[in-house]
C-alpha positions in Angstrom: 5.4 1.7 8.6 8.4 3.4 8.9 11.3 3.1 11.9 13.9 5.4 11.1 17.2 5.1 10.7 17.0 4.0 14.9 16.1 0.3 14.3 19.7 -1.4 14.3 19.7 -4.0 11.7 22.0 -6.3 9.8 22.3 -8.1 6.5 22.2 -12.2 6.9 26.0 -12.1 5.7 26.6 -10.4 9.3 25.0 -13.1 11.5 27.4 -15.5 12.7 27.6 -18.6 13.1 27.1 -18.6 17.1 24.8 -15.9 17.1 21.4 -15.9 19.1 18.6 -15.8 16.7 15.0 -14.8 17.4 12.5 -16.1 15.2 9.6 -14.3 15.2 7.3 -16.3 13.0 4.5 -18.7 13.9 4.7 -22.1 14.4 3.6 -23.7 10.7 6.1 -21.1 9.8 8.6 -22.3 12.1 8.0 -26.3 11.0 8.2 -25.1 7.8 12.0 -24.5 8.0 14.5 -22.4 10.9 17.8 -21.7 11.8 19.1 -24.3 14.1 19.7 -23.2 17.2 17.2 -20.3 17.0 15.3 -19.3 20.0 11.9 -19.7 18.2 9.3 -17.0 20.5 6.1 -16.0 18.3 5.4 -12.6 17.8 1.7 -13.7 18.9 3.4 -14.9 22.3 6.3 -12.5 22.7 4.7 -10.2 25.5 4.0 -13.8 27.5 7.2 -15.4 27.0 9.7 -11.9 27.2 11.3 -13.7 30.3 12.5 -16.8 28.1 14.3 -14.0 25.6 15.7 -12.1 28.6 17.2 -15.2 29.7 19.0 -15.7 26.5 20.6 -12.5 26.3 21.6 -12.1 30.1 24.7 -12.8 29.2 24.9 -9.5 27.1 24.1 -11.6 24.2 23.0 -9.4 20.9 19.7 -10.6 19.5 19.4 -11.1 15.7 15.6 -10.8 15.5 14.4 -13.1 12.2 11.0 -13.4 10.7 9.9 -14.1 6.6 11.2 -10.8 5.5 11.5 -8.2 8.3 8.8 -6.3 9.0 7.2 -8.8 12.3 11.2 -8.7 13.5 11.7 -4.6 12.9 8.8 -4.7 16.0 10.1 -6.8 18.0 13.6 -5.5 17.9 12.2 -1.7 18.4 10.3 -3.2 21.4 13.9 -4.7 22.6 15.7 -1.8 21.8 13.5 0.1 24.1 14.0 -2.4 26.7 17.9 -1.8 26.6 18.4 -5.0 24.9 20.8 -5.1 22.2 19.1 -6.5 19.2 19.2 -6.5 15.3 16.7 -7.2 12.9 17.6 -9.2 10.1 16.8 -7.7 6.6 14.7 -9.7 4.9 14.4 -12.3 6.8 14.1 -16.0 6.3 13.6 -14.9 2.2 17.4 -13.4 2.3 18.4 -16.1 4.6 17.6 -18.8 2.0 18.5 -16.7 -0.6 22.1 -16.6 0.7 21.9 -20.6 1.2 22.2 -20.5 5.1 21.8 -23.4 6.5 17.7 -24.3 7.6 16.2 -27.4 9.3 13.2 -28.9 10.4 12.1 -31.0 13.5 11.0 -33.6 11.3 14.0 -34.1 9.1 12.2 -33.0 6.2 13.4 -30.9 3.6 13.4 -27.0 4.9 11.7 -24.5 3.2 10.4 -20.6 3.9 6.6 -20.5 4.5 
């Protein structure tokens, strides 16, 4: 599946700290291990629950979309995009986020992992 050079995306170095993430992932993906703070909206859900992500970026807050490695996220940040909402993916997701030792939690207080 191909996007183009139109998807918008950025490396994990280039989310900061205070950014708004989207994770895409499912939930046992999700309790596996997130960014905290992350607006956590299933791909499986995201039609359903668009108004919670709307709300987020009202404020003209860019969207750094996150799943495991960035092919979930590239579709929904096309499908934003198209919505005139300003939104990155993340390239290679979760993977490259661990990979550069970002900082993950749980709910549980369990070690974090990527599922």
């Amino acid at each position: 599946m191909s996007f183009g050079a139109s998807l918008p995306s950025v490396d994990v170095a280039g989310v900061p700290a205070d950014g708004l993430v989207l994770d895409v992932r499912e939930a046992d993906e999700w309790a596996a291990g997130h960014v905290e703070g992350a607006l956590h909206v299933p791909m499986s859900d995201f039609v359903a629950r668009f108004g919670e992500v709307t709300e987020a970026v009202a404020d003209g807050r860019r969207a750094y979309v996150m799943c495991r490695v960035g092919g979930r996220s590239a579709q929904v940040t096309q499908y934003l995009v198209q919505q005139g909402i300003d939104a990155v993916n993340i390239d290679g997701g979760m993977l490259a986020w661990d990979g550069a030792g970002r900082p993950m939690v749980t709910e549980n207080g369990s070690p974090a992992f990527v599922l």
